[in-house]
C-alpha positions in Angstrom: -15.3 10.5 -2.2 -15.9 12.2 -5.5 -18.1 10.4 -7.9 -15.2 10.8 -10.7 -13.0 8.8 -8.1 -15.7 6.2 -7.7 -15.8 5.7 -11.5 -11.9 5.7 -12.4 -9.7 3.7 -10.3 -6.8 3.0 -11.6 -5.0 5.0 -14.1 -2.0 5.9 -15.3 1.4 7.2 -13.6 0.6 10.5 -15.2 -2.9 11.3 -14.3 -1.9 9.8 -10.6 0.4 12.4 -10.0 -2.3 14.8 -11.2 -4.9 14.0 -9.3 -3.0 13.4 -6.3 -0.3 16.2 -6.2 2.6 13.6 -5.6 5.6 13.9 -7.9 6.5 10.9 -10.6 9.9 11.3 -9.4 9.1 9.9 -6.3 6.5 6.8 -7.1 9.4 4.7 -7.1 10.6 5.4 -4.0 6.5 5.7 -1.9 5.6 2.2 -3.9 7.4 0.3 -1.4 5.3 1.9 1.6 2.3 0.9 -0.7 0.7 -2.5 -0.8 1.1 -4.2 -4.4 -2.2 -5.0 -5.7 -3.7 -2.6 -3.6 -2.4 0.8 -4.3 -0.6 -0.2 -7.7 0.0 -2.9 -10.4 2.6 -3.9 -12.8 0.8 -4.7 -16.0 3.4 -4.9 -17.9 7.6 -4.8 -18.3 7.1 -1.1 -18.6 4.0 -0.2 -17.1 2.8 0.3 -13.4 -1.1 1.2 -13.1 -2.3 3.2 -9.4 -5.0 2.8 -7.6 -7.2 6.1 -6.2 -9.1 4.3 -4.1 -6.1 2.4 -2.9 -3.8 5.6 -2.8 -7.2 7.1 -0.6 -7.3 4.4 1.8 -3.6 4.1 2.8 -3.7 8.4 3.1 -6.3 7.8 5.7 -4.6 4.7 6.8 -1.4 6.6 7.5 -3.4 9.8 8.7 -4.2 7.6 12.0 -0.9 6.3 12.7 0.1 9.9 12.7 -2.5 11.1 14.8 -2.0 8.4 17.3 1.6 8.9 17.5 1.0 12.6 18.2 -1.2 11.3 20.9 1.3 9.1 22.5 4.4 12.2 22.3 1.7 14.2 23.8 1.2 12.0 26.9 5.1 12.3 27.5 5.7 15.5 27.3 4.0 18.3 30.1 3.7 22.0 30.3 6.0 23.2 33.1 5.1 26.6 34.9 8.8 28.1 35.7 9.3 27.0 39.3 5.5 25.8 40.3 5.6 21.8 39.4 9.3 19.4 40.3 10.1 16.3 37.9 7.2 14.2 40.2 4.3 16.3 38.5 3.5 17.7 42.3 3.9 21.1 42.9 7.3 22.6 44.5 7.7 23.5 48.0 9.5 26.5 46.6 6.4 28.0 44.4 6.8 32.0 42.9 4.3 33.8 42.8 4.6 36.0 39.6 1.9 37.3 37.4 0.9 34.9 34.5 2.3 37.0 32.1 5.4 37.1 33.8 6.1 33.3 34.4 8.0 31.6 31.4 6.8 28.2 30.4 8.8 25.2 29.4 7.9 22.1 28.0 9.9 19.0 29.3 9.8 15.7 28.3 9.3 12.8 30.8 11.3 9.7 31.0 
């Protein structure tokens, strides 16, 4: 992390969308993904303060989940060579032997 990050930690809406590319428009809608306290304050009837460090945290917090969920579609889905592997994952009695660059390949998911 940046030393100006270590220094200033929460700031405005304004310079929150600045330094972190995401759109005021939409604050209102990502605060309820976002911990209160954590990633932003109210401080007053009108104003709402974010957290960078905060903000930085749940990006990498969220960067995981994504990464594990890739993971886990990953282990259900297989390359299939055209005609050289049946549903059980073993290969086919019926195999064709075609150069590589001639065999299509299919992804399938399994259930």
């Amino acid at each position: 992390m940046s030393k100006h990050f270590e220094l200033v930690d929460w700031v405005t809406a304004e310079k929150f969308c600045e330094l972190t590319g995401e759109q005021i428009s939409n604050l209102k809608n990502l605060r309820p993904q976002w911990d209160e306290g954590k990633v932003w304050v109210k401080v007053s009837d009108r104003k709402i303060m974010y957290s960078l460090r905060g903000y930085n945290e749940w990006v990498e917090q969220a960067a995981q989940v994504y990464q594990k969920a890739q993971e886990q579609d990953r282990e259900k889905y297989r390359l299939i060579l055209n005609g050289t592997v049946n549903a059980s994952g073993s290969p086919s009695t019926s195999q064709t032997h075609q150069p590589t660059s001639v065999r299509r390949l299919r992804l399938e998911k399994i259930l």
